[in-house]
C-alpha positions in Angstrom: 60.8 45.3 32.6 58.0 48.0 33.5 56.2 47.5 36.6 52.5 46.0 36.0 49.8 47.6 37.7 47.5 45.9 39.8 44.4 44.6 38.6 41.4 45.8 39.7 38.1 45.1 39.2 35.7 47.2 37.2 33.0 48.8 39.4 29.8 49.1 37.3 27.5 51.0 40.0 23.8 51.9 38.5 25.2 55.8 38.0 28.0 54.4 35.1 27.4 54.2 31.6 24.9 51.4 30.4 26.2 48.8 28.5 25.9 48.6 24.6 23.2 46.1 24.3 21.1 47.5 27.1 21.4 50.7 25.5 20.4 49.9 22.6 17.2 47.1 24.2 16.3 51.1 26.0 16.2 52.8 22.5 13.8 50.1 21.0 11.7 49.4 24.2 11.3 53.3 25.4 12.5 55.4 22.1 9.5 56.3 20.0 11.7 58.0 18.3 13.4 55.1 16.3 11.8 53.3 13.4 13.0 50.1 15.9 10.9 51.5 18.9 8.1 53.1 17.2 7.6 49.3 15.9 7.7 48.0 19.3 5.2 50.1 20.8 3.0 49.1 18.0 3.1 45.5 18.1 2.5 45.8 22.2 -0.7 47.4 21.6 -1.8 44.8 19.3 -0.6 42.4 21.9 -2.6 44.4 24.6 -6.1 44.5 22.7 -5.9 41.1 21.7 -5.2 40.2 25.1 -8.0 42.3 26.4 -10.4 41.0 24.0 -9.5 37.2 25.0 -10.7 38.4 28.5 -14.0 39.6 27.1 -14.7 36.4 24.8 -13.5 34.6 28.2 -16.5 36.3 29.9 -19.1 35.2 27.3 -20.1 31.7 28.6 -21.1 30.4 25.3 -17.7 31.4 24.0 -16.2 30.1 26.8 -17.5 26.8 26.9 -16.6 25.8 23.0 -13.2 27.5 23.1 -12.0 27.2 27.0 -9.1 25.3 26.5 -7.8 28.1 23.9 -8.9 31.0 25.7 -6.8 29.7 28.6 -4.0 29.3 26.8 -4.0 32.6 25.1 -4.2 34.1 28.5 -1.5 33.1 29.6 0.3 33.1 26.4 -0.4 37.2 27.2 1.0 37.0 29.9 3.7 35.1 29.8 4.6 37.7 27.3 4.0 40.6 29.2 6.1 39.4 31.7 9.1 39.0 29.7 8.2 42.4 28.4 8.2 43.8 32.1 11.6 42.2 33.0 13.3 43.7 29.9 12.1 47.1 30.5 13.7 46.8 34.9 16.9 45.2 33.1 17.6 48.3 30.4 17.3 50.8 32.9 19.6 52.0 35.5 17.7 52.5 38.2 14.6 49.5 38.1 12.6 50.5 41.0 12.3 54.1 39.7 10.5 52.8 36.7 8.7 50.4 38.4 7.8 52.7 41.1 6.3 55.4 38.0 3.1 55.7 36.6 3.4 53.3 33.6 5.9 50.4 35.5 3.1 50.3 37.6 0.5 49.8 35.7 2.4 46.6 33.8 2.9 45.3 36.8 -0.8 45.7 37.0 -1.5 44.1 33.9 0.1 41.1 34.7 -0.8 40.3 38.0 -4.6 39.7 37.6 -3.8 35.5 35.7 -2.0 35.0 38.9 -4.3 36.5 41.3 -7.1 34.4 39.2 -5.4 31.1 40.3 -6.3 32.2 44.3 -9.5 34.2 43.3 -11.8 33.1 40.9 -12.6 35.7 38.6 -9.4 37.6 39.4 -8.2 36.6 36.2 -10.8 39.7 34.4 -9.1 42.0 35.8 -6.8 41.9 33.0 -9.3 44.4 31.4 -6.9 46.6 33.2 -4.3 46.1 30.5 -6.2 49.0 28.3 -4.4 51.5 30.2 -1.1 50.4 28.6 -2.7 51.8 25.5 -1.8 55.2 27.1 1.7 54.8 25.4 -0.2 55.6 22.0 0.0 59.3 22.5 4.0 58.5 22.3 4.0 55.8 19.3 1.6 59.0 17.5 3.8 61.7 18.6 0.9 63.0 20.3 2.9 65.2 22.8 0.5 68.8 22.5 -1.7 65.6 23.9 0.7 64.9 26.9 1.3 68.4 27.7 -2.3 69.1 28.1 -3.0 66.2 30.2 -0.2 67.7 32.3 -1.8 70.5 32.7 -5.5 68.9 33.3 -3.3 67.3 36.5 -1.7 70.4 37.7 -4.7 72.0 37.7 -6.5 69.0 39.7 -3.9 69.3 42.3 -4.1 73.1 42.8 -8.0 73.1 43.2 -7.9 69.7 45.0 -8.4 71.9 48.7 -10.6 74.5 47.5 -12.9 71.4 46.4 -12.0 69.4 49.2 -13.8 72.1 51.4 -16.5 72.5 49.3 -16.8 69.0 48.9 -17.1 69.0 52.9 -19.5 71.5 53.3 -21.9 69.6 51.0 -21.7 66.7 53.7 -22.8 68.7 56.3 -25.4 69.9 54.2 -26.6 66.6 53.2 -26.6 65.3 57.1 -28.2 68.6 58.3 -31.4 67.6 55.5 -31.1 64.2 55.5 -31.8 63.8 59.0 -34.4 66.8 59.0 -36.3 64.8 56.4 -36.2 61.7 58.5 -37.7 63.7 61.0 -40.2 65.1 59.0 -41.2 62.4 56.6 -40.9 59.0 58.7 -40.7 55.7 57.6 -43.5 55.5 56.0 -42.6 57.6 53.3 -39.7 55.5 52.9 -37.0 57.3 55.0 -36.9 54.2 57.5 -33.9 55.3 59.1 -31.1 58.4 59.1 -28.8 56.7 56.8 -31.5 56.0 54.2 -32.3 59.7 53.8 -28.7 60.7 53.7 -29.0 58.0 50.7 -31.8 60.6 49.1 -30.4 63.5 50.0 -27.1 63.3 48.1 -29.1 61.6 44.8 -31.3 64.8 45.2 -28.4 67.0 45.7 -26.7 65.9 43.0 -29.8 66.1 40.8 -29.8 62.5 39.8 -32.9 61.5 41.3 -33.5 58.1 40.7 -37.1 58.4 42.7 -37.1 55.2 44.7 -37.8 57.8 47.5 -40.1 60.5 47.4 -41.2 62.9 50.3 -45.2 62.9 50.6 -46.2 65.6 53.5 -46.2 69.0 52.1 -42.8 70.5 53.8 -40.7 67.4 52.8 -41.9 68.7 48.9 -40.9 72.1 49.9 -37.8 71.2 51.6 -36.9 69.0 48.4 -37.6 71.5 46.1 -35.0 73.5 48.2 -32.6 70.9 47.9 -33.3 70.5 44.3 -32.5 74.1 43.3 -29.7 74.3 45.7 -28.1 71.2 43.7 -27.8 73.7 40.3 -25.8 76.1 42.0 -23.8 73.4 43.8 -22.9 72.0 40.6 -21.0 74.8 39.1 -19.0 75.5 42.3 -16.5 72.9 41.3 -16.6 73.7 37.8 -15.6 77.2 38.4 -12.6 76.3 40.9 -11.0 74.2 38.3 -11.6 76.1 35.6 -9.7 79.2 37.5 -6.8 77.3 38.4 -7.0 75.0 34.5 -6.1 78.6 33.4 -3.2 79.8 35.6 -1.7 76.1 34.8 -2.1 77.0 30.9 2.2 76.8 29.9 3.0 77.3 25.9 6.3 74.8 26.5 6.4 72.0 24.5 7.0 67.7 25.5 10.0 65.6 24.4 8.8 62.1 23.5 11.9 60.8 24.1 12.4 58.5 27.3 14.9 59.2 30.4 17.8 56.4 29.6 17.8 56.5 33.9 14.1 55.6 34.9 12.3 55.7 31.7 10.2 58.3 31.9 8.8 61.0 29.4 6.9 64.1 29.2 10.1 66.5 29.4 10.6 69.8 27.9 12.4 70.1 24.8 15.1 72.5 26.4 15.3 70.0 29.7 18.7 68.9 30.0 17.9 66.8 33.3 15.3 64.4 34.0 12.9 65.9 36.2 11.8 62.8 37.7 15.4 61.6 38.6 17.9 64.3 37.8 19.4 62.1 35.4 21.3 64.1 32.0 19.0 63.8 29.1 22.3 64.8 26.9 23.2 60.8 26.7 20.0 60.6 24.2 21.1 62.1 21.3 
């Protein structure tokens, strides 16, 4: 009689294969790809506006006096829903905190939050408002991905300029303390600039070539030093513009985005030739 070999149990670590039935809850919940998921998305964002739009009749007190009992339980109907829909999408992926961690696990966390928080807060509960984000997943239900990749891009771009505008941003403070305490000086309060803070107030709204007017200067060199100000705010204006614009250029890429979620963390916005998820190294090759 052969020997038996020990038995020994199975070791199913988050890095081994998922499951049938969670592979196949990943393709609907995350694959836009599939008849199955492309319906799913759908039907969320349906869920999502409806939901937002009970939080706006909720906010109307006529509508919420003659319907308040269904308008509370539609709300939490919602989220209720959303919930489940949150604990699916940790449970289908390997790794949960590295979805909920990202960009869109955060936000429907987000999105479900806010009936809670209403419970300890009043008014908390409009927040939910916040659920129109979720829309977002649109440009993958559409197949929008020229979409994605430039929004990429519009980001890349943000975070190379982000210093170069920081110090500009910086230098316009001291510009606007160095004024707004000259026109305190000159002006007083009884043109209105009762104190240092109130004409850094005007200083920036004048800078920034709002002018709303509730402060005016009325001795002639506060007019000329405003007019200063005013024609300085043009050229201030186009300083930012300029900065991102040079570095919205050099973040200009041709390559093209994969719809298709990471099985791993869930993510998207990969190129079509990426054989590793660049958010969590994971092989995209277990997608096809």
């Amino acid at each position: 009689m052969a020997d038996r070999k020990p038995f020994k149990l199975k070791n199913h670590s988050e890095d081994s294969p998922a499951s049938a039935w969670r592979a196949a809850l990943n393709q609907i919940i995350f694959g836009a790809e599939t008849p199955a998921g492309k319906a799913f998305d759908i039907v969320l964002i349906i869920m999502i506006l409806l939901s937002i739009l009970t939080v706006m009749f909720d906010s109307i007190e006529t509508m919420r006096n003659q319907y308040e009992q269904q308008l509370y339980a539609a709300e939490w109907f919602f989220t209720v829903l959303f919930s489940f829909e949150y604990l699916l999408r940790l449970i289908c992926v390997r790794k949960p905190w590295l979805y909920a961690s990202s960009f869109f696990g955060f936000i429907d966390l987000l999105s479900i939050l806010p009936t809670f928080l209403g419970l300890l807060i009043p008014g908390g509960e409009y927040m939910l408002t916040l659920r129109i984000l979720r829309v977002l997943r649109i440009f993958r239900i559409l197949k929008l991905s020229e979409y994605v990749r430039e929004a990429n891009i519009l980001m890349v771009a943000l975070n190379n300029s982000f210093r170069k505008i920081a110090v500009f941003l910086f230098t316009v403070l001291m510009l606007v303390v160095v004024f707004g305490s000259l026109m305190y000086m000159i002006e007083g309060s009884e043109s209105g600039f009762t104190s240092i803070p109130t004409s850094l107030y005007w200083a920036i709204v004048t800078i920034t070539t709002v002018g709303y007017g509730d402060i005016s200067p009325q001795t002639p060199l506060g007019q000329f030093i405003a007019s200063v100000i005013m024609i300085m705010g043009y050229g201030i204006i186009a300083v930012p513009t300029g900065i991102y614009s040079a570095e919205l250029m050099k973040s200009h890429k041709s390559s093209k985005i994969d719809n298709e979620a990471c099985p791993n963390c869930g993510a998207t916005g990969h190129d079509f030739d990426a054989a590793y998820c660049k958010y969590c190294g994971q092989s995209l090759e277990e997608r096809d």
